[in-house]
N, C-alpha and C positions, 0 to 999 in steps of 0.2 A: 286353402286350396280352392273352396268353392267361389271365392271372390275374385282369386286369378283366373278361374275359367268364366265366371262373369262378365268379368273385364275383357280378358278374348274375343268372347261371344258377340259383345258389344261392339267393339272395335271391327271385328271382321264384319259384322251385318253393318257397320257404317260404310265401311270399304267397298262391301256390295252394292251398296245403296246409292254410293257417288262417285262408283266406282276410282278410287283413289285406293292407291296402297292402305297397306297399315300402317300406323305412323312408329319408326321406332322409339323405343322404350327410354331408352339413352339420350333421347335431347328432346328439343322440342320442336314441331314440324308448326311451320306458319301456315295460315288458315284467312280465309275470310267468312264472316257471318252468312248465311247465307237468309236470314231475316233482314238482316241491317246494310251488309258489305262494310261492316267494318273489317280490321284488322287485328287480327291476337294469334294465340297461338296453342297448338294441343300439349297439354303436359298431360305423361298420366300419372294417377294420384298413388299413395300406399296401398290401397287397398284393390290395385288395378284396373280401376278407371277413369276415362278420359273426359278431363276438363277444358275449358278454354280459358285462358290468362289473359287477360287487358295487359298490353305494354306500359312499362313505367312502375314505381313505385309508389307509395302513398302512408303518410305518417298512422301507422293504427290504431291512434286514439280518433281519427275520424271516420275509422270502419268497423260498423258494428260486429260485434263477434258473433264469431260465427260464418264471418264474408270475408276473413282474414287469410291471404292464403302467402306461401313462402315456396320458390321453387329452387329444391337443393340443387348441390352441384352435379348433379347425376341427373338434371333432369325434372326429377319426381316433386310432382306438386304436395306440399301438405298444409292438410287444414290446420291453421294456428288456435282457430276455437276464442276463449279468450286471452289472448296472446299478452303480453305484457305492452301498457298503450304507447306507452317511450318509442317502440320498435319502431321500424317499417312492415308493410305487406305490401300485397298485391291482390286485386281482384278478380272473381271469374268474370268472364262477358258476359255470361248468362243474366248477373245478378245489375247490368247497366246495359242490355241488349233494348231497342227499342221495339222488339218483335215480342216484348213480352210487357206485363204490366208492370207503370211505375214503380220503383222500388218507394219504401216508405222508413222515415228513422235514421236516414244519414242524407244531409243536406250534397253532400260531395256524393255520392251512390248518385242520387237525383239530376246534379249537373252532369257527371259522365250522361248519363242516359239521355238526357238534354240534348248533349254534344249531340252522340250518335245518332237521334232524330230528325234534328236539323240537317246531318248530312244522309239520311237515307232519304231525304223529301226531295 
């Protein structure tokens, strides 16, 4: 309970904040960075808070665990942790945003962030 109203809390004080709805729960609402202007999207997660997903998939033996993420069919983002590496994921922006410090420990994390630098310049 206390994570759902966490999560709420969150979410409404972002809505405040940029003044934009709340995003529904049930899919995912497109989003732009507002450090970078890239492009993703808001999933929320199990535990009722809201992440940003990079488009695309990516094989998960080249995302460190822990940066693995899978968005079910309902929407809901979840952390894969150490996921089995065969799989696919998917990343948060957060973790390849160029408003934040280099990522460090996956060459591909490093290039996305690359990318997104180059086009916020």
């Amino acid at each position: 309970m206390g994570d759902v109203l966490a999560g709420m809390t969150e979410a409404v004080t972002h809505a405040a904040r940029t003044g934009k709805a709340v995003p529904d729960a049930r899919s995912s609402s497109p989003a732009t960075c507002g450090a970078c202007g890239a492009g993703a999207a808001w999933h929320r997660t199990v535990r009722g808070r809201w992440v940003m997903i990079e488009p695309g998939e990516l094989p998960a033996r080249v995302v460190p665990a822990g940066r693995r993420w899978r968005v079910a069919g309902d929407g809901t983002a979840v952390n894969l942790g150490p996921a089995v590496p065969s799989d696919t994921c998917r990343v948060s922006h957060f973790d390849v945003c160029p408003g934040r410090p280099a990522p460090t420990g996956s060459p591909v994390l490093l290039a996305l962030w690359r990318g997104h630098a180059r086009r916020a310049t």
